[in-house]
Residue, then its C-alpha position, 0 to 999 in steps of 0.5 A: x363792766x358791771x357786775x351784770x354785764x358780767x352775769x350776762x356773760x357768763x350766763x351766755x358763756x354755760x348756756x353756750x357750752x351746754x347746748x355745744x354739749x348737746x345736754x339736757x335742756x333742764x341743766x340749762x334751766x337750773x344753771x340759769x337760775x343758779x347763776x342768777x342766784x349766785x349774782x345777786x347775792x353778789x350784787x347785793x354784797x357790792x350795793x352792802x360795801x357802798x352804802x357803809x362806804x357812802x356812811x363812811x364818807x359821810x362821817x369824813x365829810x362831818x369831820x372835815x366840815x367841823x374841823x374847817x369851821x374849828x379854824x374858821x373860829x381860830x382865824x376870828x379869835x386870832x384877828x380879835x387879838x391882832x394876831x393876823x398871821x395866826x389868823x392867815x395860817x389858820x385860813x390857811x389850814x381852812x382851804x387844805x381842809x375844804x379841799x379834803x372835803x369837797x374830794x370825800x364829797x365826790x366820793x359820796x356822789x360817786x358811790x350814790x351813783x354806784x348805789x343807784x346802779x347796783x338797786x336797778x341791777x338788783x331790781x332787774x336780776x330779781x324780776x328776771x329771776x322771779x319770772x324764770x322760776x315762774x316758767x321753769x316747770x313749764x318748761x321742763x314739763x315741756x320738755x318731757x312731752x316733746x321727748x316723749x312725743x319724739x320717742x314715739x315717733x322714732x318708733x313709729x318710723x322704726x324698721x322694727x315696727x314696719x317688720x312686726x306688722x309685715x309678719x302680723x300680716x303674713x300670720x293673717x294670711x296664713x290663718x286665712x289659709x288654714x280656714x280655707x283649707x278647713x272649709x274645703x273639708x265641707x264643700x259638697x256635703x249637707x248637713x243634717x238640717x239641710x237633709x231634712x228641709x229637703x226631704x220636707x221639699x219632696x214631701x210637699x211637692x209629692x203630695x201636691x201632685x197627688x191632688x192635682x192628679x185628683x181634681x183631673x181625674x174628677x172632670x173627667x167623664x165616666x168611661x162607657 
């Protein structure tokens, strides 16, 4: 298993404990980004130790090359003097050698693949990192709305609430009573104004038949 792969479960394996727990959704947050920051510090160190590894290799594989082309030049000169069984020893001692380098080379091919994995664990934790700071305050920004919108609600739906305006009603009605029993006071008496205007009624209505009397009166013949 990767070291990714390991990131991913352990991530999963919090997130999954958190949300058991019924916590804060902004742990979820933090502990994701922290364990995205803790593993690619990790993976970076692993992707460190390969390449000085695949260096190292590297400088075994130099080695190994001069020291089999070294007996390559002793088996010539040995042969150049008729020595031919220096000259098979030292063949000899060649293959031992190339057999040492081709393993350290498939330890060089190994680590480039394991470097070639780790730089796109590396590339893929870094955009997913990127991508969750991006989104991080939005989603606790989220969050506070939707609590606080839900603290509304809850106490809209609260039985306190439908009491407080049960006795908010009962009050109403009850200032509705005191008005009414105020008004009563006034039923059947007139106001100053009232008086008057209906003194001013009379006046008019007296004097209009004053002359109405008047005009009979004048067509009327004399009395003989």
């Amino acid at each position: 298993m990767g070291i990714f792969s390991r990131f991913t479960d352990i991530v999963n394996s919090n997130i999954n404990a958190i949300l058991d727990k019924a916590e804060d959704p902004e742990k979820i947050v933090r502990l994701m980004i922290q364990e995205m920051e803790d593993t690619l510090v990790e993976v970076r160190s692993a992707a460190a130790r390969a390449i000085a590894d695949k260096k190292e290799a590297a400088r075994k594989l130099e080695a190994l090359e001069r020291e089999a082309q070294g007996w390559q030049d002793k088996a010539e000169l040995a042969l150049d003097k008729d020595r031919e069984d220096l000259a098979k020893a030292a063949l000899a001692e060649k293959a031992l050698v190339a057999r040492a380098a081709d393993g350290v080379r498939a330890q060089r091919d190994a680590v480039d693949e394991s470097l070639e994995q780790l730089s796109s664990d590396i590339a893929s934790l870094e955009a997913k990192l990127a991508d969750a700071k991006a989104r991080q305050e939005a989603i606790l920004v989220r969050h506070e709305t939707a609590s606080k919108r839900l603290e509304v609600r809850k106490r809209l739906h609260d039985y306190r609430v439908d009491d407080a305006l049960v006795r908010f009603e009962r009050f109403e009605r009850r200032i509705d009573g005191l008005e009414g029993h105020v008004e009563s006071y006034d039923l059947g008496k007139k106001d100053l104004d009232q008086e008057f205007a209906e003194l001013e009624s009379a006046e008019a209505v007296a004097e209009e038949l004053r002359a109405l009397k008047s005009r009979r009166a004048e067509k009327q013949p004399d009395a003989k």
